[in-house]
C-alpha atoms as one frame of an Amber mdcrd trajectory, in Angstrom:
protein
  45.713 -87.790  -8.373  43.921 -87.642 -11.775  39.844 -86.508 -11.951  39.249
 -86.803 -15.799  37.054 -84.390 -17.746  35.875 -87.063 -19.710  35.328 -90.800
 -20.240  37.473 -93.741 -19.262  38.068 -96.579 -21.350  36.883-100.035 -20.147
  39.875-101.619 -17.650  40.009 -97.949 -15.965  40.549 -98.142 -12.029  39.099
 -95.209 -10.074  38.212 -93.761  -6.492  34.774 -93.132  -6.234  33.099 -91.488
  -3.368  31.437 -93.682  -1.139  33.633 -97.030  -1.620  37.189 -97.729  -0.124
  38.146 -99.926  -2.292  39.008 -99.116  -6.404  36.232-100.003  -9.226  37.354
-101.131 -12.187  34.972 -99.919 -15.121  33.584-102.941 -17.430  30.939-100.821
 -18.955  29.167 -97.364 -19.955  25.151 -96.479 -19.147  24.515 -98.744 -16.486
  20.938 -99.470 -15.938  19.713-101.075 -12.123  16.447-103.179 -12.741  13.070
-101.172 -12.119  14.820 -98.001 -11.457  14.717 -95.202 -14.409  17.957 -93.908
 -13.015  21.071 -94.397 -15.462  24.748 -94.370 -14.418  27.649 -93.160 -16.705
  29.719 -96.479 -15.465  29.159 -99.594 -14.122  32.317-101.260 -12.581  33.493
-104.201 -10.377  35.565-103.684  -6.769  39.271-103.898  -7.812  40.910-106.439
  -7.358  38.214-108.860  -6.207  36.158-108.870  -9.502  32.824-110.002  -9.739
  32.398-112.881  -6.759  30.982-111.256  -3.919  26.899-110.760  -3.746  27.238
-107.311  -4.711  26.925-107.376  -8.155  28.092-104.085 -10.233  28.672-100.913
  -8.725  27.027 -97.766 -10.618  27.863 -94.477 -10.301  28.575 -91.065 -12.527
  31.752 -89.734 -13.355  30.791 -86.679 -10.772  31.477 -89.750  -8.303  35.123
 -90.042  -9.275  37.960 -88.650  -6.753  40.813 -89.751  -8.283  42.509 -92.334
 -11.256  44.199 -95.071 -10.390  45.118 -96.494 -13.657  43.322 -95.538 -17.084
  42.580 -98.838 -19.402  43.879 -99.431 -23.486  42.647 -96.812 -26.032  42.599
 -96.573 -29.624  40.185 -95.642 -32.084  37.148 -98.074 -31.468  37.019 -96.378
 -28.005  37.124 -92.363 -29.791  34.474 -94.062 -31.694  32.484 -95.089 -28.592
  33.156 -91.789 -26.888  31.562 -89.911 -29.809  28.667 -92.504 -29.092  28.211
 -91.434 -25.638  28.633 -88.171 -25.961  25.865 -88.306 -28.401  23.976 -90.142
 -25.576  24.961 -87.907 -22.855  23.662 -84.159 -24.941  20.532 -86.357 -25.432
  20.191 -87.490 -21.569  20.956 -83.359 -21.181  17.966 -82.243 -23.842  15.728
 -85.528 -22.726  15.677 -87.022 -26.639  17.754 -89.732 -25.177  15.750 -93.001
 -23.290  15.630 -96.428 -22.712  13.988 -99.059 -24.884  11.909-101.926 -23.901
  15.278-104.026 -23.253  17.229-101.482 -21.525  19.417-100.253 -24.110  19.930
 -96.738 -24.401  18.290 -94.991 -27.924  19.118 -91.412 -29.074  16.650 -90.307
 -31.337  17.740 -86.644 -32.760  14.959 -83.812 -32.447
């Protein structure tokens, strides 16, 4: 099985520790309501989908055990991985944080 150094694109299915079912990834820097704590991913159980009362799953890519299927790339997502990156060495050096509507600034020191 496949544990990836870096991102997955959006679409990805992955094992992640603590779930028996796959999560597919729909999105990057998840944020849970009143909690400071940000996730690299926020996903979906696969193949149910949204549906059930559980709303997203978060977790890091430390989470991951294994790839089940990795989603469509091209260059909008190399552009989005520089983003995160970006994102990532600021959540690393602490000049990265949340604004007042949860979206994720990097503000170079």
């Amino acid at each position: 099985m496949v544990i990836p150094d870096g991102w997955l694109p959006i679409g990805s299915v992955v094992l992640v520790g603590g779930f028996e079912e796959p999560i597919m990834i729909l999105g990057y820097l998840g944020h849970e309501e009143g909690s400071d704590t940000l996730w690299d991913y926020f996903g979906v159980p696969y193949p149910e989908g949204w549906g059930r009362n559980d709303g997203d799953v978060m977790f890091d890519r430390s989470s991951i055990e294994g790839v089940v299927y990795i989603g469509y790339q091209d260059e909008r997502f190399a552009m989005v991985v520089d983003q995160l990156e970006a994102v990532d060495a600021g959540r690393v050096d602490g000049s990265a944080e949340m604004d007042v509507e949860g979206e994720m600034t990097h503000e170079p020191r």
